[in-house]
C-alpha positions as CSV (number, residue, x, y, z in Angstrom):
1,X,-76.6,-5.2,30.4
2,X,-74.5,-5.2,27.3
3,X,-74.3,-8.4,24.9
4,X,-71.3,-10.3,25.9
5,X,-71.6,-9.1,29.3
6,X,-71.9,-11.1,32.5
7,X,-73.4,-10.3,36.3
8,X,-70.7,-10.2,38.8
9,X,-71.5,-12.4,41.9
10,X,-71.0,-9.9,45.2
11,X,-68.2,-12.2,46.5
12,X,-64.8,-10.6,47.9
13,X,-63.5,-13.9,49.3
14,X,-62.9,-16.2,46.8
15,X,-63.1,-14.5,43.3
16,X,-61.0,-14.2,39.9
17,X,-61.0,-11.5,37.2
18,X,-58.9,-9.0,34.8
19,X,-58.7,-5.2,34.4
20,X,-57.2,-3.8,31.6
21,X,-53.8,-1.5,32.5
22,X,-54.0,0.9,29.4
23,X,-51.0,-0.5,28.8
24,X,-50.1,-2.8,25.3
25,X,-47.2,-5.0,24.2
26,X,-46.0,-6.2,20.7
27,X,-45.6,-9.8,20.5
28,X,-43.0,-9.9,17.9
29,X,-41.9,-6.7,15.7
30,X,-44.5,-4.9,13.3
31,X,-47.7,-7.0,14.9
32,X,-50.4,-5.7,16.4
33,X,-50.7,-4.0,19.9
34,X,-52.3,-6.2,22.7
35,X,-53.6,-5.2,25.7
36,X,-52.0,-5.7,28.8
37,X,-54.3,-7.1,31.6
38,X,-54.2,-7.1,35.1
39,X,-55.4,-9.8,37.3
40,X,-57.1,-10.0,40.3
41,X,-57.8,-12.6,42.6
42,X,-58.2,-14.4,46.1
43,X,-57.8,-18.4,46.4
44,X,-60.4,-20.5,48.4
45,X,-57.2,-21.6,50.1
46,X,-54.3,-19.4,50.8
47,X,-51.4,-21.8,51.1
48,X,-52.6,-21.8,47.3
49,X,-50.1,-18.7,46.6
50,X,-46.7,-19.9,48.4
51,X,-43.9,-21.0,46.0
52,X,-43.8,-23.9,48.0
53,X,-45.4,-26.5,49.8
54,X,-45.0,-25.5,54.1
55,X,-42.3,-27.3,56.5
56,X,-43.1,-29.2,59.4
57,X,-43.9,-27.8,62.3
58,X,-40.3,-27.9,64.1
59,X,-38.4,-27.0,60.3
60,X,-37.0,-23.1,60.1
61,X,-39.6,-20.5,58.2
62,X,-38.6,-21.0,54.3
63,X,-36.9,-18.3,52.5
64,X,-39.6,-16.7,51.1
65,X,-40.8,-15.3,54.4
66,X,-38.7,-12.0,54.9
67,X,-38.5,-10.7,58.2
68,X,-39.6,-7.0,58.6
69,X,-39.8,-4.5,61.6
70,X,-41.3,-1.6,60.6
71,X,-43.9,-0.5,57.7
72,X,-43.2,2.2,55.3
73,X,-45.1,5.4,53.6
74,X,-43.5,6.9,51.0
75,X,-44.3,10.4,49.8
76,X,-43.3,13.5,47.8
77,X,-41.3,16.3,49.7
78,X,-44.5,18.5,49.0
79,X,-47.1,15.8,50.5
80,X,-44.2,15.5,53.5
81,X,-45.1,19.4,54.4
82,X,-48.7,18.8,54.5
83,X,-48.6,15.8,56.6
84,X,-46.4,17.3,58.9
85,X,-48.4,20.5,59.0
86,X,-51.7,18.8,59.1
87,X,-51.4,15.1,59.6
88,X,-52.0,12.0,57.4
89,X,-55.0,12.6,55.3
90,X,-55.9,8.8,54.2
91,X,-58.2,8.8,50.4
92,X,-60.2,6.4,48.6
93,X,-58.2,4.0,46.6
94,X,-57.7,5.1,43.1
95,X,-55.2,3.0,41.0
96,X,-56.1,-0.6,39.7
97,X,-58.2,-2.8,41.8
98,X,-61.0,-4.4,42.4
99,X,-62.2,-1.9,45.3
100,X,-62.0,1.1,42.8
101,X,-65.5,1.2,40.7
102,X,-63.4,3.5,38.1
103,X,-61.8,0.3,36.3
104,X,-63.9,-2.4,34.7
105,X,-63.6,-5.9,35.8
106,X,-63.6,-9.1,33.5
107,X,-64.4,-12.6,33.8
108,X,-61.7,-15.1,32.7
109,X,-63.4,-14.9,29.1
110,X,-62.8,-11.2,28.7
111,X,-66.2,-10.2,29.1
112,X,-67.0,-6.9,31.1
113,X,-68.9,-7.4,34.4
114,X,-72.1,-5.8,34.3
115,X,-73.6,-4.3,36.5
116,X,-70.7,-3.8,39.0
117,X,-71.7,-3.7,42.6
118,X,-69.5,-1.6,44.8
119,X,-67.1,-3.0,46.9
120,X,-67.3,-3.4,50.6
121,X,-64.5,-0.3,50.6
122,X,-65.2,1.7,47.6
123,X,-65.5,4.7,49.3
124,X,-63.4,3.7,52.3
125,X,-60.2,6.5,53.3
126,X,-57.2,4.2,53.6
127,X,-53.5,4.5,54.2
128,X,-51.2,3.0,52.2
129,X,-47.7,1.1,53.5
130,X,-44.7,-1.3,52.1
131,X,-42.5,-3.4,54.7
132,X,-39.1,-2.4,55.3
133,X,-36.5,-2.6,58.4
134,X,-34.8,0.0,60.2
135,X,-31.7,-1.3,59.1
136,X,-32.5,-0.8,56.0
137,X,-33.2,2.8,56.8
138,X,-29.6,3.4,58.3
139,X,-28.3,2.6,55.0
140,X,-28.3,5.9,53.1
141,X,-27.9,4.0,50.0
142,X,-30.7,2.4,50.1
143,X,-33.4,2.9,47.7
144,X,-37.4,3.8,47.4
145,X,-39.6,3.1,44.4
146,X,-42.2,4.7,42.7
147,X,-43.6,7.3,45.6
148,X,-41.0,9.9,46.2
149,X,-37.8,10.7,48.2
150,X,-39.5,11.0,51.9
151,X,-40.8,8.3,53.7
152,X,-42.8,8.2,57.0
153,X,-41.5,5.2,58.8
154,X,-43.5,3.3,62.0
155,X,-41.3,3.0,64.9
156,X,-43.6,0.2,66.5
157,X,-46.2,-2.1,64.7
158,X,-47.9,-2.6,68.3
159,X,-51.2,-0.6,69.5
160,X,-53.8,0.8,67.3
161,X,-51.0,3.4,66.4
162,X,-49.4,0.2,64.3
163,X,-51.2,-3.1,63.1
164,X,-51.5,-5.5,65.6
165,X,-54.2,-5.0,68.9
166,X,-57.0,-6.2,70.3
167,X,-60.0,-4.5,68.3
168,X,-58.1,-4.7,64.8
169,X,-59.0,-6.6,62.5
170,X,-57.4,-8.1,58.8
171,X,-59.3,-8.6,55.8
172,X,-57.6,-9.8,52.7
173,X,-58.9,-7.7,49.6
174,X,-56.7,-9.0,46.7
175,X,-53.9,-10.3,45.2
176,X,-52.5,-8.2,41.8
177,X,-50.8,-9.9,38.8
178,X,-48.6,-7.0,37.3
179,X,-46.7,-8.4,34.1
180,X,-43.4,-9.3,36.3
181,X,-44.6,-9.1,39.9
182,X,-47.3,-9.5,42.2
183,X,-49.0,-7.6,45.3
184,X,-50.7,-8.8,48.3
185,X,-53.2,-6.3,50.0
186,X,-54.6,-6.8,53.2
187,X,-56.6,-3.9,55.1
188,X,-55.8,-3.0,58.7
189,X,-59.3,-1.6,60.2
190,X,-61.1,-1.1,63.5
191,X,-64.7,-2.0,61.3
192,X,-66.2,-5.4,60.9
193,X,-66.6,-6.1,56.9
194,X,-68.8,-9.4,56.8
195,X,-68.2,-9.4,52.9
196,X,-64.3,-9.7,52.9
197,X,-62.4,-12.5,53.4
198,X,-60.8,-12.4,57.4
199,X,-57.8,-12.8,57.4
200,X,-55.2,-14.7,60.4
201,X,-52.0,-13.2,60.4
202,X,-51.2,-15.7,63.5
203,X,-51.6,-19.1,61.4
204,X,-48.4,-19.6,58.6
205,X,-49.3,-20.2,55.2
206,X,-50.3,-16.1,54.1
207,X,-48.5,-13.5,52.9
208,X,-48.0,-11.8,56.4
209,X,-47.0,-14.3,59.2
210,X,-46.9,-12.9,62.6
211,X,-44.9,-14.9,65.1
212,X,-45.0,-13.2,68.4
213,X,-43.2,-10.0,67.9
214,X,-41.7,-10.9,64.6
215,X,-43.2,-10.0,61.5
216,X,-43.0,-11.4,57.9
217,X,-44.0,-10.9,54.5
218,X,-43.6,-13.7,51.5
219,X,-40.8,-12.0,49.0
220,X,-42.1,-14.3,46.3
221,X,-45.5,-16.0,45.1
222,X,-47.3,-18.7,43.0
223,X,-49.2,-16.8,40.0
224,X,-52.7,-18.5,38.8
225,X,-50.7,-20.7,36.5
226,X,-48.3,-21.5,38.4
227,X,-45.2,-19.0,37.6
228,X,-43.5,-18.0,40.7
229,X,-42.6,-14.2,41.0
230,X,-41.5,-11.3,42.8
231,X,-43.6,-10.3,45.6
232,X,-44.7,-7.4,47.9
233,X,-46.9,-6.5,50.7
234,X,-49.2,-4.2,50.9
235,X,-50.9,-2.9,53.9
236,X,-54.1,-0.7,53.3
237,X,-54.7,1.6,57.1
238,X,-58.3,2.6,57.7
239,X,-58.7,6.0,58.4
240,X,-59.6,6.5,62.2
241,X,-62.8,8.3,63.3
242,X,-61.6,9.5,66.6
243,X,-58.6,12.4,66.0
244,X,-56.8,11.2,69.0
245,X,-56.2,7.8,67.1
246,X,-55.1,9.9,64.4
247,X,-53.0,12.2,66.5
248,X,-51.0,8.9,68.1
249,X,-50.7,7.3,64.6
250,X,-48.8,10.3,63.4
251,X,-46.8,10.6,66.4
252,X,-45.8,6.9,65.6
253,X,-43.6,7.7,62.6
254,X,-40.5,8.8,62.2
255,X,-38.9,10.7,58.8
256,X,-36.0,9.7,56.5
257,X,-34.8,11.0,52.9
258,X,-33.6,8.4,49.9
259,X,-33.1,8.7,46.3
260,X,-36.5,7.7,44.6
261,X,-36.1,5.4,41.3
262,X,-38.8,4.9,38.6
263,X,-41.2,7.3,39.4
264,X,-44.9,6.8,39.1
265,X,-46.3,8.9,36.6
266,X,-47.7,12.3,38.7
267,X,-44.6,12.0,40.7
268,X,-42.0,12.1,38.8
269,X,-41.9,15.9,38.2
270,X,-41.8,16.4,42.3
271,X,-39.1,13.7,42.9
272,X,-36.2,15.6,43.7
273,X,-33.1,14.3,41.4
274,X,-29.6,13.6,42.4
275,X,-27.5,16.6,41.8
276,X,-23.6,17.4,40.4
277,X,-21.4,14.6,41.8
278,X,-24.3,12.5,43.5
279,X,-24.9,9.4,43.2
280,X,-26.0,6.8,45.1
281,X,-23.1,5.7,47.0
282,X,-22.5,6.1,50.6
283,X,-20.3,9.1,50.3
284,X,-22.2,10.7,47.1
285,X,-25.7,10.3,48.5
286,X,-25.1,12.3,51.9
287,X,-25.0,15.7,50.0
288,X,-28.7,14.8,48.5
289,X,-29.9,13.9,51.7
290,X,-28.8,17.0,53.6
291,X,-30.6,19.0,50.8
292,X,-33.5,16.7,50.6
293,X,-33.6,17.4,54.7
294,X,-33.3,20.9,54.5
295,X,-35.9,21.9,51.6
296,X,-38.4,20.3,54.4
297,X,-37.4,22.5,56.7
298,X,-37.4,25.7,54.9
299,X,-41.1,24.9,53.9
300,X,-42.1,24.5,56.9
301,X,-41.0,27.8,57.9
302,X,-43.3,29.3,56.2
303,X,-46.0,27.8,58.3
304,X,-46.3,28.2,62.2
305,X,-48.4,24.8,62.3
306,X,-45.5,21.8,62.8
307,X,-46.4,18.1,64.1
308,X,-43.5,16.9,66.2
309,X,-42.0,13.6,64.8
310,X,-38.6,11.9,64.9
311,X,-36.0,12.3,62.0
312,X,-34.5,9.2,61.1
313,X,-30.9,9.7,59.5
314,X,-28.0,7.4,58.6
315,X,-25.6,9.8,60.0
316,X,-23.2,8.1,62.8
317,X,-24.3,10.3,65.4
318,X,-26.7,12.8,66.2
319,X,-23.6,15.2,67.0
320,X,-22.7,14.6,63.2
321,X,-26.1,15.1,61.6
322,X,-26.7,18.3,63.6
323,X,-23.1,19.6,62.4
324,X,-23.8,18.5,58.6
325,X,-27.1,20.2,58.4
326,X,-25.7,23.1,60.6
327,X,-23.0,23.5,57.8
328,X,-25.4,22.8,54.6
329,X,-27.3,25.7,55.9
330,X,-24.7,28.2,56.5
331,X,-23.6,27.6,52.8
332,X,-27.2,27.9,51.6
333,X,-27.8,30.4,53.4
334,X,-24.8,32.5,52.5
335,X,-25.0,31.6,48.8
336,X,-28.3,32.5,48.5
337,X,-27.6,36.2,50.4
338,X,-25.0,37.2,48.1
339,X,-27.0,36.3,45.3
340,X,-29.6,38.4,46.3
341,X,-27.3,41.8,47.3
342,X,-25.6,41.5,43.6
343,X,-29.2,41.6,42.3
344,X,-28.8,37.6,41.0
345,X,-32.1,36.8,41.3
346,X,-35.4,36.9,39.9
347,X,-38.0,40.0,40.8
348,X,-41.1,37.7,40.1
349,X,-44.1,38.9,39.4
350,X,-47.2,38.0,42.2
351,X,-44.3,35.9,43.9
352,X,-46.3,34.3,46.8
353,X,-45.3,31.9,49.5
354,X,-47.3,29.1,48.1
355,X,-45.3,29.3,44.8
356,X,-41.9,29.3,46.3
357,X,-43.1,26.7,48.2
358,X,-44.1,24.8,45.6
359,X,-41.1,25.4,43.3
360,X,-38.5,24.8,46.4
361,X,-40.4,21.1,46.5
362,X,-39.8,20.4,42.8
363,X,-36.1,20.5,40.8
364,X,-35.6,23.9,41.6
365,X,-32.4,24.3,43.0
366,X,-32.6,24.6,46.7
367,X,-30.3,27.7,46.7
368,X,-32.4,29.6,44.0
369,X,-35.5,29.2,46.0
370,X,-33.7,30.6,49.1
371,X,-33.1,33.6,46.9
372,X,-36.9,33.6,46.3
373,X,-37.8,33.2,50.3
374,X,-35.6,36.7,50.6
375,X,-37.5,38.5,48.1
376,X,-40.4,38.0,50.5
377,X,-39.2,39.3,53.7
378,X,-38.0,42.9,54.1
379,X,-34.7,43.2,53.8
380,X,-34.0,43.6,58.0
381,X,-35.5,39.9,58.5
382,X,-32.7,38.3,55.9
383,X,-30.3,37.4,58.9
384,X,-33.1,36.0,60.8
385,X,-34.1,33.3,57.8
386,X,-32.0,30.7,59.1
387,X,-32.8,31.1,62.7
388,X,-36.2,30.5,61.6
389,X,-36.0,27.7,59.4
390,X,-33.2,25.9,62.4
391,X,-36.2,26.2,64.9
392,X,-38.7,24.2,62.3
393,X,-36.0,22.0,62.0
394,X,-35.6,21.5,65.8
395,X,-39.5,20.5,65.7
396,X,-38.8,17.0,63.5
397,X,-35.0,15.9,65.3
398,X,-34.6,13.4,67.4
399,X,-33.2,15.6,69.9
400,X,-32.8,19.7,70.8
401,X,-30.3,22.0,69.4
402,X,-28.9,25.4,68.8
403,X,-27.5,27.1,66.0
């Protein structure tokens, strides 16, 4: 053990420390950089955390408890193809926190915990999801953070397929001080974890309430010294061992397209921006999400391996989404053909499924990588194209349809 280091004591249930961001500030202009710290903690009491102190028993829920009816993952158009090709493939966790062994924790004093014993779910696969409501997901302007454009959606929070059965149990692993906000995570798992605090989703005063069939989440919280900020829940999903848990878990979810604001760094170069007269109005953004829609569906054409889930759009009718996308891909579809017979495309070199693919999931224009899908059939196939990709696309609707 370094000097100035201290022994961390194995408790996840009550616990307090700091991880540094990589991130700095200036206080005032020309002074030194400071580094920005995270913290990292769990209260002995949980009621510790609310803005404010609980009504009685017979008093309405206060208003930082936000109703919520279904949970949200959010994910690049390229991570969407794999999923639905191969299911959810949960990882370790990786970013700040006191369950990844890659950051250094320390005390209140700044000093570095040495040794650092590895958390009950170091190496545990998990899942990650953000509340929502499925009125929020009619709403074509609304607007996803951070993650990407696509976003698998849970159309029931019931069964092992969701959160809440017999056999499931909540831990609470941490609560995250970011400089303006704060994030509550709680793990969702069919494993017993002695270590980690249990945590009672049933009894008010936490930041997810359930009250029979209605769930909330606390929009706002009580930092360590007492600030109250911007909240959000996090749920953290165990991967399954048994594949037919997987295979309902999947089947749970439906799909649905928005405009992704401030990137995370690593996604940012797949998040698919708004295009020429876009924007994210109700009118402007139903171009982007017919393109954002289709670019799926021409992926997975390339692959004969589909899981069948639901596509949740804010179109008014199923009628009207089936026309608009019917009509987006005509026009790609056409564009992208004469393009080709004038010779307005590129002969790449070692062109390969897998890099269209790949390019067709980034900015590259969704015509343009059309053009590209041509150069790789024989010439006979190119009226066949859209037949092809329509059937993929019959595989994630809500309901049958022809061409």
């Amino acid at each position: 053990m370094a000097s100035g280091d201290c022994v961390l004591e194995d408790n996840w249930k009550s616990f307090y420390y700091k991880s540094d961001s990589g991130r700095y500030r200036y206080e005032y202009h020309n002074s030194p950089k400071k580094s920005i710290y995270y913290h990292h903690w769990l209260p002995e009491d949980q009621q510790d955390l609310l803005p404010q102190k609980l009504p009685a028993l017979d008093e309405k829920l206060p208003d930082f408890y936000v109703e919520f009816d279904t949970l949200v993952h959010a994910t690049t158009l390229e991570n969407a193809q794999a999923i639905l090709q191969h299911g959810f493939k949960p990882r370790p966790v990786v970013d700040s926190s006191v369950v990844n062994d890659a950051y250094d924790l320390m005390n209140s004093d700044g000093r570095k915990i040495s040794p650092r014993p590895q958390h009950p779910i170091g190496d545990v696969n998990v899942l990650w999801y953000g509340t929502c409501t499925f009125q929020q997901l009619q709403d074509p302007t609304h607007i996803v953070k951070r993650y990407g454009n696509v976003v698998f959606n849970m159309s029931t929070l019931g069964g092992y397929e969701g959160i809440r059965r017999e056999g499931l149990n909540m831990y609470f692993i941490e609560v995250i001080e970011y400089m303006n906000s704060t994030a509550c995570r709680i793990l969702i798992t069919h494993r017993n974890y002695p270590k980690l605090k249990k945590y009672d989703p049933y009894t008010i005063g936490g930041p997810l309430y359930i009250d029979g069939n209605r769930f909330y989440s606390t929009n706002r919280l009580k930092r360590q010294g007492g600030l109250v900020v911007n909240n959000v829940l996090e749920i953290m999903q165990e991967e399954w061992v048994y594949n037919f848990i997987q295979e309902i878990r999947i089947k749970n979810h439906c799909v649905s397209f928005f405009y992704c604001q401030e990137a995370r760094k690593g996604v940012s170069n797949l998040v698919v921006p708004l295009g020429p007269g876009e924007d994210v109005t109700e009118n402007g953004i139903m171009p982007y999400l017919l393109r954002n829609i289709l670019k799926l569906a021409i992926a997975l054409a390339t692959d004969d391996r589909s899981i069948k889930v639901k596509l949740r759009t804010p179109f008014a009718s199923e009628h009207t989404r089936d026309e608009k996308l019917r009509q987006e891909l005509k026009r790609v579809h056409e564009e992208a053909k004469k393009r080709y017979d004038e010779g307005e495309h590129s002969d790449l070199i070692n062109l390969s499924v897998h890099g269209v693919i790949h390019k067709l999931m980034s900015k590259r224009s969704i015509v343009d990588s059309y053009c590209d899908m041509l150069l790789l059939l024989p010439k006979g196939d190119h009226p066949d194209l859209a037949d092809e990709i329509w059937k993929k696309l019959s595989k994630i609707l809500e309901s049958p349809f022809q061409l």
